[in-house]
C-alpha positions in Angstrom: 112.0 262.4 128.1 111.1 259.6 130.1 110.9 257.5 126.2 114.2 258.8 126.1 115.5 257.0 129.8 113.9 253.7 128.5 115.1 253.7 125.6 118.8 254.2 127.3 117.9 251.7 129.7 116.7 248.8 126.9 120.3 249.4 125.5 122.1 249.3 128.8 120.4 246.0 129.4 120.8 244.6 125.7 124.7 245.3 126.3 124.9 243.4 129.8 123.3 240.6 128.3 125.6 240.9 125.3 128.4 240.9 127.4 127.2 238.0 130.1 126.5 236.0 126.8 130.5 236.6 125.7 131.6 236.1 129.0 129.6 232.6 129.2 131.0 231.4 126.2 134.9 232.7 126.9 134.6 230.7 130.1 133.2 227.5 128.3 136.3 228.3 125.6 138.8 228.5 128.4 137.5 225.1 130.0 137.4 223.5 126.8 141.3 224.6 125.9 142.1 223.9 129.8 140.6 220.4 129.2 142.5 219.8 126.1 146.1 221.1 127.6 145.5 218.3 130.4 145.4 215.9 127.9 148.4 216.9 126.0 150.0 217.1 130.0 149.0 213.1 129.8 150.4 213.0 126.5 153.6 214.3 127.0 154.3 212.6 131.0 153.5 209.0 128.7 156.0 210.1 126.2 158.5 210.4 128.8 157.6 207.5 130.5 157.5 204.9 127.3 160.9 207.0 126.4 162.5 206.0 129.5 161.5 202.4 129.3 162.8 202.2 126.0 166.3 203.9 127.0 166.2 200.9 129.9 165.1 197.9 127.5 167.7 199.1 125.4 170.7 198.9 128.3 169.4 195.3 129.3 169.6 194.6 126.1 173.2 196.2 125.3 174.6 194.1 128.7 172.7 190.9 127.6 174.8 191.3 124.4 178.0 192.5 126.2 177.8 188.7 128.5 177.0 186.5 125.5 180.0 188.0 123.4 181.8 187.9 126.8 180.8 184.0 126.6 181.6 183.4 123.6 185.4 185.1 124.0 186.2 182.8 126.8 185.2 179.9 124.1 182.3 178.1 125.9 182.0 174.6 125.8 179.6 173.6 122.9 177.2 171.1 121.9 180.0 168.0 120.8 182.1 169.1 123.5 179.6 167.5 125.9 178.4 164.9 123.7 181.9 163.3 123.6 181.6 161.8 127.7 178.2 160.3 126.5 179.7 158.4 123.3 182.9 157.2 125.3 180.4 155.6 128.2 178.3 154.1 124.8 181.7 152.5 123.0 182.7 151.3 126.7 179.2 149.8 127.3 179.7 147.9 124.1 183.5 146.5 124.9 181.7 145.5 128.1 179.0 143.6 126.5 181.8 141.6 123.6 183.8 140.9 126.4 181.0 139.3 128.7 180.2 136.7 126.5 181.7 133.1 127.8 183.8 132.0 125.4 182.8 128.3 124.0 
């Protein structure tokens, strides 16, 4: 009988081990997959972030647009438009210099 008790006893202590050995590894499991779904946390908050930068660049971008059409509506002065002053002083400089000249 008392073969019997330690024989009992060997398998009561095979199956805490067993289950100590489960239990380990469904803790290292659940801290692995904890791990992982901080990461995909991470993930997602950069996602959002680089999502509402993009929505941002995207209304800068839609008011620069809006002005330069505004701009260009109201018929901006261009390039020969300002060139003109400068080629008026140049022909009047020239008159100037003709006319300086004594006259022999």
């Amino acid at each position: 009988m008392a073969n019997i008790n330690k024989d009992h006893q060997d398998r009561i202590h095979g199956l805490i081990k067993d289950v100590e050995a489960l239990a380990k590894g469904l803790r290292s499991n659940l801290r692995k997959r904890a791990n992982v779904s901080g990461v995909l946390k991470e993930v997602q908050k950069a996602a959002d972030r680089l999502r509402r930068q993009a929505a941002t660049t995207a209304g800068q971008v839609e008011k620069y647009v809006h002005s330069i059409r505004k701009e260009l509506e109201k018929g901006a002065p261009t390039k020969a438009t300002k060139k003109r002053p400068a080629a008026k002083k140049a022909t009047a400089a020239k008159k100037k210099r003709t006319t300086t000249t004594p006259a022999s």
